[in-house]
C-alpha positions in Angstrom: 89.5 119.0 117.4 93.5 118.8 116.8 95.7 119.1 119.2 99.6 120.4 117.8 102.5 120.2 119.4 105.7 122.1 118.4 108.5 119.4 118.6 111.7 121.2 116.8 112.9 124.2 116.9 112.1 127.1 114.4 115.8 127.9 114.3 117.3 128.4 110.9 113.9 128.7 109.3 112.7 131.2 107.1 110.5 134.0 108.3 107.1 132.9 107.1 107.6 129.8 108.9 108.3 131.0 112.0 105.2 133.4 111.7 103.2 130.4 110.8 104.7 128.7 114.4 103.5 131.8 116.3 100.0 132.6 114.8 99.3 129.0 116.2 100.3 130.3 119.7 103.5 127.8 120.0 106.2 129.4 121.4 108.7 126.2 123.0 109.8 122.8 121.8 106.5 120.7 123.5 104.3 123.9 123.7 100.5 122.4 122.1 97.2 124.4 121.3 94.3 122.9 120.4 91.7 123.7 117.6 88.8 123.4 115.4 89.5 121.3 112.4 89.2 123.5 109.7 90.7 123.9 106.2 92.8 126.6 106.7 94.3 125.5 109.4 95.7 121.9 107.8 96.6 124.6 105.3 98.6 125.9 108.4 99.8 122.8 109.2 101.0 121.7 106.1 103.6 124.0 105.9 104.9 123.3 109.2 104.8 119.7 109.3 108.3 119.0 109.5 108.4 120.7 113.0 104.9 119.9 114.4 103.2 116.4 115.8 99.5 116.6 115.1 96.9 114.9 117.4 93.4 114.1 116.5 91.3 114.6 119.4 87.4 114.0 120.6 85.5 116.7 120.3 82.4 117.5 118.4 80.2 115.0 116.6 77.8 117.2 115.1 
């Protein structure tokens, strides 16, 4: 599981960034969600690194 966090502001970004921010559900500076590890989504996070912190969390270890 991952656990992101927004921690800067989306201002001055270019659309498809901001659309990246809200398909992950983060609306405000320290809003998180929490996921399922999965390849498209450190595709996700890769593009928005610069304005996320990302958490590894337990979860499953199956």
């Amino acid at each position: 599981m991952v656990k992101i966090t927004l921690i800067k502001s989306t201002i001055g970004e270019v659309a498809s960034v901001k659309a990246t921010v809200a398909s992950l559900g983060l609306k405000k500076i320290r809003s998180y969600s929490v996921f399922q590890d999965t390849p498209a989504l450190r595709g996700q996070i890769k593009k928005i690194a610069h304005l996320v912190k990302v958490e590894e969390i337990g979860g499953d270890k199956a």
